[in-house]
C-alpha positions in Angstrom: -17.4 5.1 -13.4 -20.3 2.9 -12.8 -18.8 1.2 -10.4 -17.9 4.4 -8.0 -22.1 5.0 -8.6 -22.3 2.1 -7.2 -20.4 2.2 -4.8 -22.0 5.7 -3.4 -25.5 4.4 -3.7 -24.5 1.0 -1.6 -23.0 2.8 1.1 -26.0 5.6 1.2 -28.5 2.9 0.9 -26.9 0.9 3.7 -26.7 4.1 6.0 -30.4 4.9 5.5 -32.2 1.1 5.0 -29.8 -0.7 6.3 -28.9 -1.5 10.1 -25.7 0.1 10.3 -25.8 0.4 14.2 -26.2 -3.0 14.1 -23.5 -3.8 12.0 -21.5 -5.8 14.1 -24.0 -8.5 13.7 -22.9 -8.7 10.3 -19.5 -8.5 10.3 -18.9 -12.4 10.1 -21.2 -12.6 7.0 -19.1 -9.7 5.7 -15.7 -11.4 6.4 -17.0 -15.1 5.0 -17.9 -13.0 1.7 -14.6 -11.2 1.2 -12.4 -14.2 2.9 -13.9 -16.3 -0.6 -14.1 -13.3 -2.7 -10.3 -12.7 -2.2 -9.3 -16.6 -2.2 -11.3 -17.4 -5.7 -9.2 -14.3 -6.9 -5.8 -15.5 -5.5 -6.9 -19.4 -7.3 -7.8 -17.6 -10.4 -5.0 -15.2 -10.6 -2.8 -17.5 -13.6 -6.7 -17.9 -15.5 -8.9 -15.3 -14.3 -12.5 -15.6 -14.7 -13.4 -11.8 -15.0 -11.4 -8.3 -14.8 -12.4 -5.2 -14.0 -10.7 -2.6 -16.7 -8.3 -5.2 -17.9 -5.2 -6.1 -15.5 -3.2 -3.3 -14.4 -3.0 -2.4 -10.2 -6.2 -0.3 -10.8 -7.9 -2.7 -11.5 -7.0 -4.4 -8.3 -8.2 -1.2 -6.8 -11.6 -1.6 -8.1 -12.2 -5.7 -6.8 -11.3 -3.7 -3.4 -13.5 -1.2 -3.5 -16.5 -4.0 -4.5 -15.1 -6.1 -1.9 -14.2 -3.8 0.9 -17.0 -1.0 0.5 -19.8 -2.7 -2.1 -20.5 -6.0 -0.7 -20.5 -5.3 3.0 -23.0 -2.5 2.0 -25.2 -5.0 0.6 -24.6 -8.0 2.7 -25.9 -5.5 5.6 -28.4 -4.3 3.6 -29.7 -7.9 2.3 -29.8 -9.4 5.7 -30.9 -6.7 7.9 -34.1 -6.1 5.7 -34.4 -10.1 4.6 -38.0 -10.9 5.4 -39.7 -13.5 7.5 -42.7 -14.9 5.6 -41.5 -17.0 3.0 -42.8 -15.6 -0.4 -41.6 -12.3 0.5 -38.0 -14.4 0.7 -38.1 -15.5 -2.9 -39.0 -12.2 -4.1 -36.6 -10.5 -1.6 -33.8 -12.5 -3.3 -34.6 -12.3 -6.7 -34.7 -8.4 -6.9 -31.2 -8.9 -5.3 -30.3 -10.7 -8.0 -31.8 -9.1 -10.3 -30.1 -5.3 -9.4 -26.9 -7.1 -9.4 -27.2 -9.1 -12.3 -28.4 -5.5 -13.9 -25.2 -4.3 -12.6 -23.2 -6.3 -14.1 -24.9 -5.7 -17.0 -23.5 -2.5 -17.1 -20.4 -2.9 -16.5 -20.2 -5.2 -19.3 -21.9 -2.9 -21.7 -19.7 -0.1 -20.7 -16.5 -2.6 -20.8 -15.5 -2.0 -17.2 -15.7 -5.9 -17.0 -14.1 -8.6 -19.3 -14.9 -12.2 -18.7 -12.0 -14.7 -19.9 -11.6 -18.5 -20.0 -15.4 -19.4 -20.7 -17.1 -17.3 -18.1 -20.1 -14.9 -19.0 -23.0 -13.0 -17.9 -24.8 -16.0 -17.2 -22.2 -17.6 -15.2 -22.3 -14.4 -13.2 -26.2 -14.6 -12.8 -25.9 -18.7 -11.1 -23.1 -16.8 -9.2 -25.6 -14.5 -7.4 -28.1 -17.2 -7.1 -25.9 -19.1 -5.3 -24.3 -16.3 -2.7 -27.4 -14.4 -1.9 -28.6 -17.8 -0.1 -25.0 -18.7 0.8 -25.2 -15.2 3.2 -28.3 -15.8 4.9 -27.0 -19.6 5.7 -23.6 -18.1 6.9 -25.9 -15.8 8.9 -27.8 -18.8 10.5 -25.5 -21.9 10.0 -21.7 -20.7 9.3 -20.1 -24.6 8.9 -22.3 -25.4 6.4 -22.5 -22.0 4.4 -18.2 -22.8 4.3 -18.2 -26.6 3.8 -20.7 -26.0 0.7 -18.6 -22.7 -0.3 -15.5 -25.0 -0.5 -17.4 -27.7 -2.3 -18.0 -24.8 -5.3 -14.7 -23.4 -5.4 -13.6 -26.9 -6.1 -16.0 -27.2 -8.7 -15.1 -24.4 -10.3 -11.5 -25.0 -10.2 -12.3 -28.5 -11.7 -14.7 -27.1 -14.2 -12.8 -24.3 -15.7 -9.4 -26.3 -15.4 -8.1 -24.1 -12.8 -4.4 -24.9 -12.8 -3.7 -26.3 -8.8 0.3 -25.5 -9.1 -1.6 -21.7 -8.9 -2.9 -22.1 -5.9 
């Protein structure tokens, strides 16, 4: 439930704040985002990380909705509106991370997320500080937003003993 409030409110708040005539400017932010969003969930499918709802094809249903409809609502959002004067940057992106962190939040209260194999909250917190400045440098230097992405995704595979014959 919460996450189909979420996703109503991100695509209303990307129509109205956002720059969604503009949108192909951010369409290869949007693909880098769900090109790693969907590979960390093909390395992870043998020891997943999180779940939405448990395991069954719905709950694929809902990492498509967050990754077809969610995140390219807020990628536009976040980088249309991110803001030029440095200060305004740090607080920009923590109320980023902050809502989503929140969001998370309640999906975990409500128990439409499980985390599995020693992830948590927390983990997903360091998670959002890392993408939020992994967009804008995708926005401005793609190379290096993908040779660092692949530096973490092998760091997580070797931290949470991802087994490679799953990938």
């Amino acid at each position: 439930m919460i996450l189909l409030i979420m996703a109503i409110i991100a695509v209303y708040l990307c129509y109205k704040k956002g720059d969604w005539k503009h949108w192909k400017l951010y369409y290869p932010t949007i693909l880098y985002y769900i090109i790693i969003s969907i590979n960390v969930s093909i390395i992870t499918d043998e020891k997943p990380l999180w779940l939405f709802y448990g395991s069954s094809p719905i709950d694929r249903g809902c990492n498509y909705v967050l990754e077809f409809i969610v995140f390219p609502c807020i990628i536009i959002l976040f980088l249309s509106n991110f803001p030029e004067q440095h200060l305004k940057q740090v607080f920009y992106l923590s109320s980023y991370i902050l809502i989503l962190s929140f969001c998370e939040m309640m999906f975990c209260i409500t128990k439409e997320i499980v985390y599995y194999n020693g992830w948590n909250i927390w983990l997903s917190v360091i998670l959002y500080i890392m993408t939020f400045p992994l967009l804008i440098l995708h926005d401005r230097n793609p190379l290096a937003a993908w040779f660092i992405s692949f530096l973490l995704i092998y760091g997580m595979i070797t931290y949470f003993k991802i087994p490679i014959n799953s990938i």
